[in-house]
TORPAPA-967926 format. One record per atom (N, C-alpha, C, CB): residue in three letters; x, y, z. Coordinates in steps of 0.02 Angstrom, whole numbers, plus 50000, padded with zeros to 5 digits. Glycine has a CB too. Layout:
N
AlaXYZ
...
This chain:
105
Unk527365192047216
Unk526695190747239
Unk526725187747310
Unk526335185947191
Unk526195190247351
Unk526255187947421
Unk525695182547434
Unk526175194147471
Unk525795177947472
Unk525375175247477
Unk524905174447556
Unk525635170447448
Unk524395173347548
Unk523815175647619
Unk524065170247688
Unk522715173147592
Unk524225174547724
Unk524565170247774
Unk523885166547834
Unk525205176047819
Unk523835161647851
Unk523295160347912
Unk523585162747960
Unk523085153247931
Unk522755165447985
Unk522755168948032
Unk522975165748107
Unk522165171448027
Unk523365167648164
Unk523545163148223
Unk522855159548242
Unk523865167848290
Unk522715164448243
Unk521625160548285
Unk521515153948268
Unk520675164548239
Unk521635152948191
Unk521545148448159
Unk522165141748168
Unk521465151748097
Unk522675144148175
Unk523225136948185
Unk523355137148242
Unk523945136148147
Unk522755139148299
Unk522985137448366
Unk522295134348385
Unk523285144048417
Unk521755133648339
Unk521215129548369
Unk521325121648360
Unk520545131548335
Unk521535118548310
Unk521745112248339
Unk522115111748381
Unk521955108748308
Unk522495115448410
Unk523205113148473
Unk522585114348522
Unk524165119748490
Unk522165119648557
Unk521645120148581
Unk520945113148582
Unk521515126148548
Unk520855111248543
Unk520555105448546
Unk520815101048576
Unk520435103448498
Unk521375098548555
Unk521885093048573
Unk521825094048647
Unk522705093848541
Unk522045099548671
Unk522155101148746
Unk521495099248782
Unk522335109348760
Unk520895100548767
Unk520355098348772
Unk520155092048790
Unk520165099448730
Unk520305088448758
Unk520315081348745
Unk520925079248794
Unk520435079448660
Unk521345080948812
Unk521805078448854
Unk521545080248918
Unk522475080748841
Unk521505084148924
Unk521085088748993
Unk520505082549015
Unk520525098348958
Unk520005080848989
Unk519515079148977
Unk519705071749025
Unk519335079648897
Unk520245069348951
Unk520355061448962
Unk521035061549037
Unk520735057048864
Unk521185063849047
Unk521505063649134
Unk521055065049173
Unk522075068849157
Unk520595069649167
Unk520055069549222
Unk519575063149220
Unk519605076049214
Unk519505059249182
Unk519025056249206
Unk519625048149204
Unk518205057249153
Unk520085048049206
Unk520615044749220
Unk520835043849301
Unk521095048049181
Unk520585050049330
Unk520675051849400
Unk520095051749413
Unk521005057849419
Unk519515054849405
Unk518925052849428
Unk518615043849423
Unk518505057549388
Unk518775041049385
Unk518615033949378
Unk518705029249431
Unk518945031449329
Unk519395029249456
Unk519685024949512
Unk519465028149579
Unk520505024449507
Unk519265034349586
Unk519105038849627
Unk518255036849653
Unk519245045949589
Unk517935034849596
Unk517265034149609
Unk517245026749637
Unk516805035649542
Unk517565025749629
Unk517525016649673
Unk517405017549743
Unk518375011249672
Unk517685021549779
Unk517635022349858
Unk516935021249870
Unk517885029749888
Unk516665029449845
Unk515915031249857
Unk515515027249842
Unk515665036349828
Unk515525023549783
Unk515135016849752
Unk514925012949797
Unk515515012249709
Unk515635009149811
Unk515535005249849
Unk515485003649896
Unk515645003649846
Unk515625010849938
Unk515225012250000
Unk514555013150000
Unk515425017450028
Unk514405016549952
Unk513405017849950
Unk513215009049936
Unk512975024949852
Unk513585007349897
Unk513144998849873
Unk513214994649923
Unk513474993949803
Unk513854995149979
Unk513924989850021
Unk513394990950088
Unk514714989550041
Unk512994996750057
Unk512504998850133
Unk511904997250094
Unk512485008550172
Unk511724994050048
Unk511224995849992
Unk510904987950002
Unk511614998449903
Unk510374988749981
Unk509904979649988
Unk509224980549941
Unk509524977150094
Unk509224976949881
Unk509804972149864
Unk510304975749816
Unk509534965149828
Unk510794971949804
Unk511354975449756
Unk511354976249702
Unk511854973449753
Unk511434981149658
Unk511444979649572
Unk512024978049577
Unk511304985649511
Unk512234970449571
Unk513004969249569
Unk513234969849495
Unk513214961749599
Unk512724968749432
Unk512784967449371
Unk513334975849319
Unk511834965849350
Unk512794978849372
Unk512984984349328
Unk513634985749366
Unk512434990949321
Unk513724985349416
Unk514264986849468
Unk514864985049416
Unk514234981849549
Unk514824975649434
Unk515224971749396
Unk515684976049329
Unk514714966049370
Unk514914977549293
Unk515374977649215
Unk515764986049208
Unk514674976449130
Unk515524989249252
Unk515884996149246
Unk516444997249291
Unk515425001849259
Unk516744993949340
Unk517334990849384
Unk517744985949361
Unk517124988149440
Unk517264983149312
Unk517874976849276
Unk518624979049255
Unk517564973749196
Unk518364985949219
Unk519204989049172
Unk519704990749248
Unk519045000249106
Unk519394992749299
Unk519874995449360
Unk520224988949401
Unk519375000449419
Unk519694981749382
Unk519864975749447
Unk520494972949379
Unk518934967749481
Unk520234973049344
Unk520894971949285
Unk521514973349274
Unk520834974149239
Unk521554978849286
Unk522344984149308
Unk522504981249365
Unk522284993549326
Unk521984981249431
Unk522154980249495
Unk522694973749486
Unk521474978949543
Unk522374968049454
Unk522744961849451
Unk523294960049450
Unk522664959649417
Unk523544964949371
Unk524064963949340
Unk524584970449390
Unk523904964749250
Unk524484975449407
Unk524754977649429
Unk525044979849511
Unk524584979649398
Unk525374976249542
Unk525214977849602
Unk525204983349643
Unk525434975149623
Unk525694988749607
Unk525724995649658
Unk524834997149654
Unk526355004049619
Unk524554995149580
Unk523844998249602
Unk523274997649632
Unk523624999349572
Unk523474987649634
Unk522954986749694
Unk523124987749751
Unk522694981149702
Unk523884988849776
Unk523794990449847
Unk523794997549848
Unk524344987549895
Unk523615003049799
Unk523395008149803
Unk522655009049819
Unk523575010449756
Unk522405005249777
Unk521615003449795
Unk521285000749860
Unk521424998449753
Unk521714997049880
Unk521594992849953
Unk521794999550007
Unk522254984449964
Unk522235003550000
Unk522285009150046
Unk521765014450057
Unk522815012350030
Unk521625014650001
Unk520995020249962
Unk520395018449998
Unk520805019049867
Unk520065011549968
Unk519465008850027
Unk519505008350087
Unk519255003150023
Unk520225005450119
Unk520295005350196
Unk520355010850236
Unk520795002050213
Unk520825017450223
Unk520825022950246
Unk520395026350252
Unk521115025450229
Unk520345029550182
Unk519875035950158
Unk518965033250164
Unk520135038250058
Unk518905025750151
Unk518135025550144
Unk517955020250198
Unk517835023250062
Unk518575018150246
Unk518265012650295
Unk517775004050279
Unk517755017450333
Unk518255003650221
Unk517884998550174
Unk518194991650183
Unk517935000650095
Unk518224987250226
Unk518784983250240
Unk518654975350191
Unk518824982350332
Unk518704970750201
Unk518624964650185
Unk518234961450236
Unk519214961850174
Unk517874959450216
Unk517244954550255
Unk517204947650240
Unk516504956850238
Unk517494944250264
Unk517504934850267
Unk516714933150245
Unk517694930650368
Unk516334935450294
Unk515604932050294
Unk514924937950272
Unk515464928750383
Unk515314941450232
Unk514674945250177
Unk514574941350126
Unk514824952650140
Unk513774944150091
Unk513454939450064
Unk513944939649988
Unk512574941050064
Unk513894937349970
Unk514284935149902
Unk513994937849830
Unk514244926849898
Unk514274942449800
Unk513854947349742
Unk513694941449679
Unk514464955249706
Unk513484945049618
Unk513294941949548
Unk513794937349515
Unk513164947549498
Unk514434943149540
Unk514964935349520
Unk515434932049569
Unk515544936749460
Unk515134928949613
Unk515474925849666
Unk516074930649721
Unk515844920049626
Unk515924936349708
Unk516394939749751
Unk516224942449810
Unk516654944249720
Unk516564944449856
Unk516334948149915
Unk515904954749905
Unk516944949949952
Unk515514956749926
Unk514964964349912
Unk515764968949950
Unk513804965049983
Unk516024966450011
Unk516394971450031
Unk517064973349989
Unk516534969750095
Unk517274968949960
Unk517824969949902
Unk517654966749869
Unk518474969149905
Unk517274967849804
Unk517424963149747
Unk517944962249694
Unk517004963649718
Unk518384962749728
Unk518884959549658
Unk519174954349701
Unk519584965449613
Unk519064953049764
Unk519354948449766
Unk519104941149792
Unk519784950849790
């Protein structure tokens, strides 16, 4: 007696999903740290600031920055080069005591 074999279609759609989901979660892994430039270039020209919302959706990236250093001085290159975003001594001071021109630090 033989028995009914599954069809490929069928034991290649979870590996297909999976890929999906990986696809997915690196792109917005790369898009995340990426959107900080533009952000905070549009917000540092912006009056007044939503620093709140700023704050809590930058928190997970100023977090890494901390602990890690190749990535904040990846970040610090990123704003200074590519978006002309420097550090400002005497900008006004955001929601949580930080600079509007860099806030993490």
């Amino acid at each position: 007696m033989q028995t009914p074999e599954t069809p490929p279609e069928l034991i290649d759609k979870p590996k297909k999903r999976r890929r999906k989901w990986v696809r997915w979660v690196v792109v917005l892994l790369v898009l995340y740290p990426l959107s900080y430039g533009p952000v905070t270039g549009f917000l540092d020209r912006t009056d007044p600031w939503p620093t709140m919302a700023y704050d809590a959706f930058y928190t997970p990236l100023w977090w890494v920055c901390e602990r890690v250093p190749l990535c904040d001085r990846a970040l610090d290159w990123y704003l200074n080069i590519c978006w002309r975003i420097g550090w400002k001594e005497d900008a006004p001071l955001n929601f949580s005591g930080k600079h509007w021109s860099d806030p993490r630090r």
